[in-house]
N, C-alpha and C positions, 0 to 999 in steps of 0.2 A: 428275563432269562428263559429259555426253551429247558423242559422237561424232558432228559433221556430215560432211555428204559435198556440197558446192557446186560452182559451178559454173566451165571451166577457160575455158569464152565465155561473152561477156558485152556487152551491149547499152553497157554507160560502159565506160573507166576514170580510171584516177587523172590528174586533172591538175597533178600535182607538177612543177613545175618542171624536176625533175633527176629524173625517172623517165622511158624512152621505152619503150612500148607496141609490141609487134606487133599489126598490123592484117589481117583478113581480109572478104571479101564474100560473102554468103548467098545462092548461085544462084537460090532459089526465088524472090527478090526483083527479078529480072533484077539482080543484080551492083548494087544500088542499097544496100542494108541492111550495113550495115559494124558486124564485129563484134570483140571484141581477146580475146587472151590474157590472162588477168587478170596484174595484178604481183603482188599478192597478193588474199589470199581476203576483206580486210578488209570489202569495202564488202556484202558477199553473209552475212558473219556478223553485222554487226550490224543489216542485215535480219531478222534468227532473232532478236536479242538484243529487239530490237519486240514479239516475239511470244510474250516471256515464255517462252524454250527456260532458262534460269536458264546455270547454266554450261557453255560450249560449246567445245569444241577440234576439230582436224583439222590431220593431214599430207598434203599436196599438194604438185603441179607448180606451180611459179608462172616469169614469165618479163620477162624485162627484156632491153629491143634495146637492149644497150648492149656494154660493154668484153667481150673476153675477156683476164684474166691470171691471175694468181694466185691470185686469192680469188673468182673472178666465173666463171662460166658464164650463157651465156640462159638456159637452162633449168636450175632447180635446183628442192630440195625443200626447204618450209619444217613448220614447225610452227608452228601456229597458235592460243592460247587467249584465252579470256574468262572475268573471274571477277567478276558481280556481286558490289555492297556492298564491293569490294577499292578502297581507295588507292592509289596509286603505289606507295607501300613494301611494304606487303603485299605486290605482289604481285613487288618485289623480291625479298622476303625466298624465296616460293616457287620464282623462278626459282634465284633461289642453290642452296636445297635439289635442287632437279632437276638441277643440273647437277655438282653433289657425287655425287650416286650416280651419273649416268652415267660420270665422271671419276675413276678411284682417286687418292688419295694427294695431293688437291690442298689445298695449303693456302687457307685460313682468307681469303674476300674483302673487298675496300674496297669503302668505300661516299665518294665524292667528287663535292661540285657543280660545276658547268660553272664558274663565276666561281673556285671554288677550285684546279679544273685550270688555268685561264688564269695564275692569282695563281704558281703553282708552274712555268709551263713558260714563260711568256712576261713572265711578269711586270707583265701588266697587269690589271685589273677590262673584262672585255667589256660591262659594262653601263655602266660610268661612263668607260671611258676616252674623249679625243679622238682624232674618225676621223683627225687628220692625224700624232697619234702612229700608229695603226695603218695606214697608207699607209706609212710610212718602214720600217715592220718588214716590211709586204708587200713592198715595195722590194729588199729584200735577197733576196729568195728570186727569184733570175736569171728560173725561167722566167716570174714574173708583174711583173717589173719593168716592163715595157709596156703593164700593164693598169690597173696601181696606180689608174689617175686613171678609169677607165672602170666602174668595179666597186662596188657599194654596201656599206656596212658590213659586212650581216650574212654578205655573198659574202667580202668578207674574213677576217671570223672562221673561216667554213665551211673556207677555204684555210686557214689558221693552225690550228686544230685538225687536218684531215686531215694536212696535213704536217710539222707540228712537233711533235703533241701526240700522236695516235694511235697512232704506231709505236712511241712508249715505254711505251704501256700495257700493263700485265698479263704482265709479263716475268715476275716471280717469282712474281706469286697474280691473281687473278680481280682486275678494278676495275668498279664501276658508276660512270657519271659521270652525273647528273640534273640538272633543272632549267635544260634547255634554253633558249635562244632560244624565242618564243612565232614568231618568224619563220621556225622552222626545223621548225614543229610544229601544221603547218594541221589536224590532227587528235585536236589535246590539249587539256585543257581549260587555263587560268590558272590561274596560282599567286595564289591570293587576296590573298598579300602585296604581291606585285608585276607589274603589267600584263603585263609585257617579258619574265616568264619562263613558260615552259611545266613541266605535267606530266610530262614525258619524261625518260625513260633509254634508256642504252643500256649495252650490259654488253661488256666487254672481254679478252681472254686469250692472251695472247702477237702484242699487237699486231693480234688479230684482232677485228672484230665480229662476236660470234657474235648478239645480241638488241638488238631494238630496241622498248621499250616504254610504255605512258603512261595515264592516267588521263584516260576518252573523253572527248571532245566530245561534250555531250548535249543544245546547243543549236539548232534548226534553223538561226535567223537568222545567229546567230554565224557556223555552218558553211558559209551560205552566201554572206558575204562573204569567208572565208575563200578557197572555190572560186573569186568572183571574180576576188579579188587572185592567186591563182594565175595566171589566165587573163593577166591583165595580165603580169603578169611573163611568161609565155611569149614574149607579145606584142612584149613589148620585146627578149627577145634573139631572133626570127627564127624562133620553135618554133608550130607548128600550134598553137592553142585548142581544145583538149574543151570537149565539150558536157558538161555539169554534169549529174551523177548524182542526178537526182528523186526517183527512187525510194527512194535513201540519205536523203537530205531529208525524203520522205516518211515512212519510220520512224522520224528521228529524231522530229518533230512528233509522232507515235503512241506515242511513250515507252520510248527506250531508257531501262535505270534504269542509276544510278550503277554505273560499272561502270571495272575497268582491264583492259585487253589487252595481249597481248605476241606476237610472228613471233618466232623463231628459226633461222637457217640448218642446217638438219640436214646438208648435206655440209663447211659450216665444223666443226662441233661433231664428223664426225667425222674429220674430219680432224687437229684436236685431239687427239683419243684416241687415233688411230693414229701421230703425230707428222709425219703427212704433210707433205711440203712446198708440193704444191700440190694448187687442189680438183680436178682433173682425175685426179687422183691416187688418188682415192676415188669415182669414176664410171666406172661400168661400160663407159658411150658418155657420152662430152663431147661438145661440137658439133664437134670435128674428126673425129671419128672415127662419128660417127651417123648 
C-alpha cells in the first residue's frame, strides 16, 4: 500500500447526521470562504482512489465538536486504509490480523451480524420487528422514556445497540458486528440480498470501538441522494445543512473501483494495549490540558 498525506482543511465536510464539524474562515477571502477540520480523511482518500493510487492508507488528526469522556477527545488520531478488489470480509479478516500483532495474547475473534446481535441481546429481529414492540423497550430505558414517541426507528435501534448492546461487547475476545442498517451507513454500499442492510462493520474489544468499516459506495447517484437525505435529517432535528461534497461526487462518476475501507481509533487501540482506562490517558495534551 502507498502512504498518503491529505488534507487537515477542507472546503465540505461530512453531513452525517451525528458528526459535528469545527468551522473556520479564510482571511484572504474577507472572512467569507468557510473552511472545517476534517472528521475524517475519508472524502479526500477516495478522491486518490479516482485516480488509480490502488492501495492507499494514512495516520492523521482528525476532529469531531462533539462530547468529551471516556472514549472521545475533539481531536484524536486515526488510521486510515483502502484496499482495492477487498469485500467487506476480506477486509475484516486483515483488520483482525492487524490488530493480533499489535495486541499480545489476544484471543481468537467473533465474527457476528447486526440482526444476530439484536436476536442475543434484545431479543428482537431489527429488521422485522414492529416499531411499537421497539418503542416499549425504548420506554424502559428512563432517560429516553420522553422521546419514545418523537424518534424514528432507525434512532431507536441506534439507542438500543449503544446502550444495551455495546457495553457487552468484546469482554473476553475481539467481536466484529456487520451488516448494518443501510440507514446507518450513507457511505456503504447494499447488501445485494437485502435493501435495508449495509456493507458495514464495526469491530469491538472490551466494550470499546476501536474500527469502523465497509465496502464503498461507488455510485455517484446513489451517494448523492444519500447526502440528501442526510441534509434532511439535519433539517429536521434543528442542525445547520452542508453543502454536498462535489468534488467526492465528482470522483466517484470518474471511477472509484470496487473497493473496502476501514478508520481505526489509534488512541482507543492504545489505550487497549496499555489497559488504560481512559483516552486522555494515552494523550500527551487532551483538550483540557492543550
Amino acid at each position: 500500500m502507498i502512504e498518503v498525506d491529505t488534507p487537515s482543511l477542507s472546503n465540505y465536510t461530512s453531513n452525517d447526521v451525528h458528526l459535528s464539524s469545527f468551522k473556520t474562515y479564510l482571511k484572504s477571502y474577507n472572512n467569507k470562504k468557510k473552511l472545517y477540520l476534517i472528521t475524517s480523511p475519508e472524502h479526500h482518500m477516495k478522491r486518490l482512489l479516482a485516480f488509480k493510487f490502488g492501495g492507499i492508507f494514512q495516520i492523521c488528526k482528525s476532529f469531531r465538536n462533539s462530547e468529551i469522556s471516556q472514549y472521545h477527545n475533539p481531536e484524536f488520531t486515526m488510521l486510515e486504509w483502502y484496499r482495492p478488489n477487498y469485500d467487506m470480509f476480506a477486509l475484516m479478516n486483515e483488520v483482525d490480523n492487524f490488530l493480533h500483532k499489535i495486541i499480545s495474547k489476544l484471543k481468537k475473534s467473533h465474527f457476528i451480524s447486526y440482526r444476530q446481535i439484536f436476536l442475543k441481546y434484545i431479543g428482537i429481529d431489527p429488521f422485522q420487528e414492529r416499531i411499537q414492540k421497539i418503542r416499549k423497550i425504548i420506554k424502559k430505558i428512563t432517560i429516553f422514556n420522553c422521546k419514545a414517541h418523537s424518534i424514528s426507528r432507525d434512532e431507536m435501534l441506534q439507542i438500543l445497540f449503544e446502550y444495551k448492546i455495546s457495553p457487552n461487547l468484546g469482554k473476553k475476545f475481539p467481536i466484529f458486528v456487520y451488516h448494518f442498517p443501510i440507514l446507518q451507513s450513507s457511505m456503504s454500499t447494499t447488501y445485494s440480498k437485502n435493501k435495508k442492510i449495509a456493507e458495514r462493520f464495526e469491530l469491538y474489544y472490551r466494550g470499546i470501538e476501536l474500527a469502523n468499516g465497509c465496502c464503498e459506495l461507488i455510485d455517484a447517484e446513489e451517494q448523492y441522494k444519500r447526502f440528501v437525505f442526510n441534509n434532511f435529517q439535519r433539517k429536521k432535528k434543528g442542525f445547520p445543512e452542508k453543502k454536498i461534497d462535489v468534488k467526492l461526487l465528482n470522483a466517484i462518476r470518474h471511477g472509484i473501483p470496487f473497493c473496502s475501507g476501514v478508520a481505526i481509533g489509534i488512541d482507543r487501540l492504545i489505550m487497549i494495549a496499555l489497559r488504560a482506562k481512559k483516552i486522555q490517558d494515552v494523550m500527551l495534551f487532551s483538550i483540557e490540558t492543550a
